[in-house]
C-alpha positions in Angstrom: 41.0 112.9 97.8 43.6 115.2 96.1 46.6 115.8 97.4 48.5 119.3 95.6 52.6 119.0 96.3 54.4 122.8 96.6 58.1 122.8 97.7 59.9 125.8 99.5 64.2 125.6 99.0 66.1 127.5 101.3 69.9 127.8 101.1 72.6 130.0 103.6 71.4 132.0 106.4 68.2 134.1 106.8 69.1 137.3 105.7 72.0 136.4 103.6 70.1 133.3 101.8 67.7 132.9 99.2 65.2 130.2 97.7 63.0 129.0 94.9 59.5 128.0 95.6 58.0 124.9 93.4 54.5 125.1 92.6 52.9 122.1 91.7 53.0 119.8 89.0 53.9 122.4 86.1 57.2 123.2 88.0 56.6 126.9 87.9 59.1 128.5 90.4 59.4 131.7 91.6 62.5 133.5 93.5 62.2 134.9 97.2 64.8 136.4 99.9 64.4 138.2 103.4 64.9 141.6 100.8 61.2 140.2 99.0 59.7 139.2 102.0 60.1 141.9 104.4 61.3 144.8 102.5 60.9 145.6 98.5 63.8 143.1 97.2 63.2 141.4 93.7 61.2 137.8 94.1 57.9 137.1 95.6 57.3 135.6 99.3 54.9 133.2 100.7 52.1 136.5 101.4 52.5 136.7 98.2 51.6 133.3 96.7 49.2 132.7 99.6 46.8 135.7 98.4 47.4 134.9 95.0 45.8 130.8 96.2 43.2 132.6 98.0 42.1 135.0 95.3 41.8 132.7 93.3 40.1 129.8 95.6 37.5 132.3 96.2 37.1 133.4 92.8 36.1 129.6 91.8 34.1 129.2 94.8 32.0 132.5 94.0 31.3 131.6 90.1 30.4 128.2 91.3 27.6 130.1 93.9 26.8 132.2 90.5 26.5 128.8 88.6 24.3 128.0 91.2 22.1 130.9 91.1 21.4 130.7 87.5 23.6 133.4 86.4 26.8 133.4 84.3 29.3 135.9 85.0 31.7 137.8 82.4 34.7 138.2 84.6 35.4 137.7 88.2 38.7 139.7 89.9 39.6 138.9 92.7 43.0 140.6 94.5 44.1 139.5 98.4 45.7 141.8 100.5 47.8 139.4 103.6 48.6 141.5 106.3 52.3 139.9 107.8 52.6 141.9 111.3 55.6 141.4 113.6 53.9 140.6 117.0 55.3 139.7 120.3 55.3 135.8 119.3 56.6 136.5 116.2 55.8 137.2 112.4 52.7 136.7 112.1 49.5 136.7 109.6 46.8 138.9 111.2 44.6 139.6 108.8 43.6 139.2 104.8 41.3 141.5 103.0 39.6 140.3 99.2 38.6 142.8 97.1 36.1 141.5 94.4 34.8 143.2 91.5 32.5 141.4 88.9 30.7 141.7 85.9 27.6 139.3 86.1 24.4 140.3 83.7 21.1 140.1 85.2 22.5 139.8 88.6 21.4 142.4 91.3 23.4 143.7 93.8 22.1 142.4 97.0 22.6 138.9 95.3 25.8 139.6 94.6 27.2 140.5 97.7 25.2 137.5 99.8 27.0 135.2 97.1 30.2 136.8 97.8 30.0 136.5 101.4 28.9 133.0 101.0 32.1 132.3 98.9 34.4 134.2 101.6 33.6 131.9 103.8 33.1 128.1 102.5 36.0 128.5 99.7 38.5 125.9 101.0 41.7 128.5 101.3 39.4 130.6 103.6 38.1 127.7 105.5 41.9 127.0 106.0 42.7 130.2 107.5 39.6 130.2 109.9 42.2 131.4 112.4 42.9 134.6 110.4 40.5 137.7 110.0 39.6 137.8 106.5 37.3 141.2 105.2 35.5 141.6 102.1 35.0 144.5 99.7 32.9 143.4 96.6 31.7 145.3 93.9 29.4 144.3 90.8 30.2 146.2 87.8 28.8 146.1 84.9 31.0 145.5 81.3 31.3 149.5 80.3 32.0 148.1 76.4 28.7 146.1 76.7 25.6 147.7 75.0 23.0 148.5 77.4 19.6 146.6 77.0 16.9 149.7 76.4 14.5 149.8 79.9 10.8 149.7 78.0 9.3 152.7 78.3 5.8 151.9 79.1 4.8 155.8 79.1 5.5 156.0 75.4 2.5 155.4 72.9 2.0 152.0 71.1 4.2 152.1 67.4 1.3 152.5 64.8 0.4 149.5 62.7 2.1 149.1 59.5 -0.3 150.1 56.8 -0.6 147.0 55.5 -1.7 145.7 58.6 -4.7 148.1 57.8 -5.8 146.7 54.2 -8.7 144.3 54.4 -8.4 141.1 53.6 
């Protein structure tokens, strides 16, 4: 079993205070304040770095079902939208919205989207937040810099024989 370690410092009073989030073993650590979390201050918030874990949990989870699938995709982007609402009980997170888009050759759309759907709901992050509504918008594009493979054109007449293909032998 794995067990990831993320630590939240707060110091002084709620509005006045600030902190430093940990995360994980690389000790990146990011800034937040009551300004970043519930206005447009400078720092991140927990939202924040919860959509960027569940973007990116789902992202895995959806190349692993395109793994699966026998496709290989060429990018996967995922961004998460968490939805903090004030309610009677308190702040809470009502709702999250993912909004895919991916480049995956071969790949057709319907597949896509079941696969998507599939990943929405058994990638661990999501699982976690059964409690919250999570929506999905996902979208296959396809690589715009990528030459297009020609469709045959089986109206068109068969390419004569080379005239040496003609010569007896």
């Amino acid at each position: 079993m794995l067990i990831r370690h993320s630590e939240g410092i707060w110091e002084g009073t709620l509005k006045n205070g600030q902190g430093k989030m940990r995360i994980g073993s690389s000790g990146f650590e990011v800034d937040y304040s009551f300004p970043s979390r519930f206005d447009s201050g400078v720092g991140t918030n927990p939202e924040e770095l919860l959509g960027a874990a569940h973007a990116g949990c789902f992202s895995m989870a959806l190349s692993l079902f395109i793994g699966e699938a026998g496709f290989t995709q060429s990018r996967i982007q995922t961004r998460a939208g968490v939805h903090l609402d004030n309610t009677e009980n308190g702040f809470a997170i009502s709702r999250i919205e993912l909004d895919t888009t991916a480049d995956i050759p071969g790949m057709d759309e319907q597949m896509f989207l079941e696969l998507a759907e599939k990943a929405k709901t058994n990638c661990p992050v999501s699982r976690a937040l059964a409690g919250v509504e999570i929506s999905l918008d996902a979208k296959l594009e396809r690589d715009q810099s990528a030459p297009e493979k020609p469709e045959p054109d089986f109206n068109r007449a068969p390419a004569e024989k080379p005239r040496s293909a003609n010569k007896p032998k």
